[in-house]
C-alpha angles and dihedrals in degrees: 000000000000139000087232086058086060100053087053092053085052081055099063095027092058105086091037103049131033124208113281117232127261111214126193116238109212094188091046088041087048091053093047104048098235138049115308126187138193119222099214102208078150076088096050117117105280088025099269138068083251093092090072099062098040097056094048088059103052095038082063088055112108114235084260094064102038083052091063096045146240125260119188130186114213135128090242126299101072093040096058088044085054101046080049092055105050094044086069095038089054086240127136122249132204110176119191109203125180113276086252097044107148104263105230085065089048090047089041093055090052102042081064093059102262123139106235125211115189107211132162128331117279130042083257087061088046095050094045092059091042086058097051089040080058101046093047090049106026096238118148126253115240092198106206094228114353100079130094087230099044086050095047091041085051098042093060076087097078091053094062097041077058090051101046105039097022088173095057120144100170135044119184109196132170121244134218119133078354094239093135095034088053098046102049081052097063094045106044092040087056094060102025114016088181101075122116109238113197114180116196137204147175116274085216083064122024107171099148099039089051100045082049095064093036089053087230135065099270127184117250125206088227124205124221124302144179100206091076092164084070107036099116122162094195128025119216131269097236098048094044098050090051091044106041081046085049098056093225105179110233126211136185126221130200122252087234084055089053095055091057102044076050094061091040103056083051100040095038112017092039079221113138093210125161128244088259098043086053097063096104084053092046091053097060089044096056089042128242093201110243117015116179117222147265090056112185105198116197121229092204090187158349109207110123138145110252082224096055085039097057091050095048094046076058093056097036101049076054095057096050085056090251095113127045120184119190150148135229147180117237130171115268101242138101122291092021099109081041095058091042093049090048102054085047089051089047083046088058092233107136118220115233095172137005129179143176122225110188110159106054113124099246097053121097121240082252108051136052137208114244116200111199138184117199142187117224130183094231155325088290093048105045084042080054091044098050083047096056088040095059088038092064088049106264120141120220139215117176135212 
């Protein structure tokens, strides 16, 4: 891979896509020290920076092969990159997405035009069956990382972060099969190899991390995550061989860091961006030690579920110490709850839910178990509140 195979891909990409913003974060610029600013490909066409690649690629197809179609696998981002794409290039699509995929993915790939097969659990079992739907039909594969042209497509993202922010020292990116991370690589290091490049992933999933230490793209059994846009069991080839020969340093973020830079991006920045799409952000929050400014963090997209998103805002309002949810254990009798309700409300902390729970096995005949949600102000209130709490003699369980 080449620089010169991503201004070809900015050839083709130039009527189709226009340059993202780059907004300055006061509160990240605050915490590093310098200026910090965020790369909202949350506000790409199809709501992500993986319509750049996908439509590269298909764009390179001959009218043969556009004639017999494309299929992709993804769990949402690339497929709906790639329905877009094809819609404009007069070429098929069939997309398989994970069986849980989250359903405004699902609704948005096929808005653009694209059939959608839900199929497994994971983007591997997605990908399994994309590959068998190709070789039955003869469509082509449009892979979501682990092509020259979706690298090159993807990497016209580092051109503009150059442009942009000429003086940059420092580019957060988040991390799956690695296509975007590997392709700003080769394009900012052509121009400043100088540039810190700093790739991030889910804990809960940490492919390229682990394919780095092991010196070859190796298969993780990953955990849960949140961040699905980047959970990623193996990473690609080709990302992994211009990564692991960079020397792009890779970090992993927690799934409670996630959730805040999550809430932040929304409270501070005003920017709807998925878990996967808030790595960078995650990354700053959790420090990296010395970061040298000025940072560019990539929002690589924006497309969540407003299910998933109201639960996350949740989490993530707990993580940032503005939520405390906890159980405890007050005499049955009247004016208890009251008593209860009334130190929470001296202590400033407002009540969401409460709820009585008389009938579970452990409890006596003459208490019940009182289950709270509460809004704080802050880590140093709700730890203030949990402190007055167990001083009047209540004992807490947390959930």
């Amino acid at each position: 891979m080449q620089a010169d195979d991503i201004v070809a891909a900015r050839e083709i990409l130039h009527d189709v896509i226009s340059p993202t913003p780059l907004l300055y974060s006061r509160v990240l610029s605050e915490q590093v020290g310098g200026p910090v600013y965020l790369k909202c490909e949350n506000m790409q066409r199809t709501g992500s920076f993986k319509v750049r690649g996908a439509y590269t690629r298909i764009a390179r197809l001959s009218g043969a092969e556009r004639a017999r179609g494309v299929v992709a696998a993804s769990a949402g981002n690339h497929a709906q990159g790639v329905a877009f794409a094809a819609g404009l290039l007069g070429a098929t699509a069939t997309v398989v997405m994970p069986e849980r995929a989250p359903l405004p993915k699902v609704e948005a790939t096929r808005a653009y035009g694209a059939s959608v097969i839900l199929h497994g659990s994971s983007v591997e079992d997605a990908l399994a069956e994309a590959l068998l739907f190709a070789e039955r039909t003869g469509a082509v594969f449009i892979h979501p990382f682990d092509h020259p042209d979706i690298v090159a497509g993807q990497g016209t993202l580092g051109f503009e972060i150059i442009e942009q922010c000429p003086g940059v020292r420092t580019i957060l990116i988040p991390v799956g099969g690695g296509g975007i991370a590997a392709g700003i690589t080769v394009a900012v290091q052509s121009l400043d190899p100088d540039v810190r490049l700093i790739g991030v992933q889910a804990a809960a999933v940490p492919g390229m991390i682990a394919s780095v230490a092991a010196g070859a793209p190796v298969q993780v059994v990953g955990a849960p995550t949140m961040a699905d846009g980047i959970a990623v069991q193996r990473p690609g080839d080709i990302p992994f061989g211009i990564l692991s020969a960079s020397g792009v340093q890779l970090v992993a973020v927690s799934e409670a860091a996630l959730a805040r830079a999550l809430l932040l991006c929304l409270e501070r920045a005003k920017q709807v961006v998925e878990p996967a799409g808030a790595a960078g952000v995650a990354a700053l929050l959790e420090g990296l030690g010395d970061v040298e400014p000025p940072v560019v963090v990539v929002l690589s997209g924006g497309n969540i579920d407003p299910l998933l998103l109201s639960k996350l805002l949740r989490h993530g309002l707990s993580a940032a110490g503005r939520f405390l949810g906890f159980r405890c254990r007050v005499p049955d009798y009247p004016g208890s709850l009251a008593a209860l309700l009334s130190l929470l409300a001296s202590l400033g902390a407002n009540v969401l839910e409460v709820s009585h729970e008389r009938l579970a096995p452990s409890l006596r005949v003459d208490e019940v178990e009182v289950v709270l949600q509460v809004e704080t102000r802050g880590p140093e209130h709700c730890e203030h509140v949990k402190d007055q709490l167990r001083a009047a003699g209540y004992d807490l369980a947390f959930s």
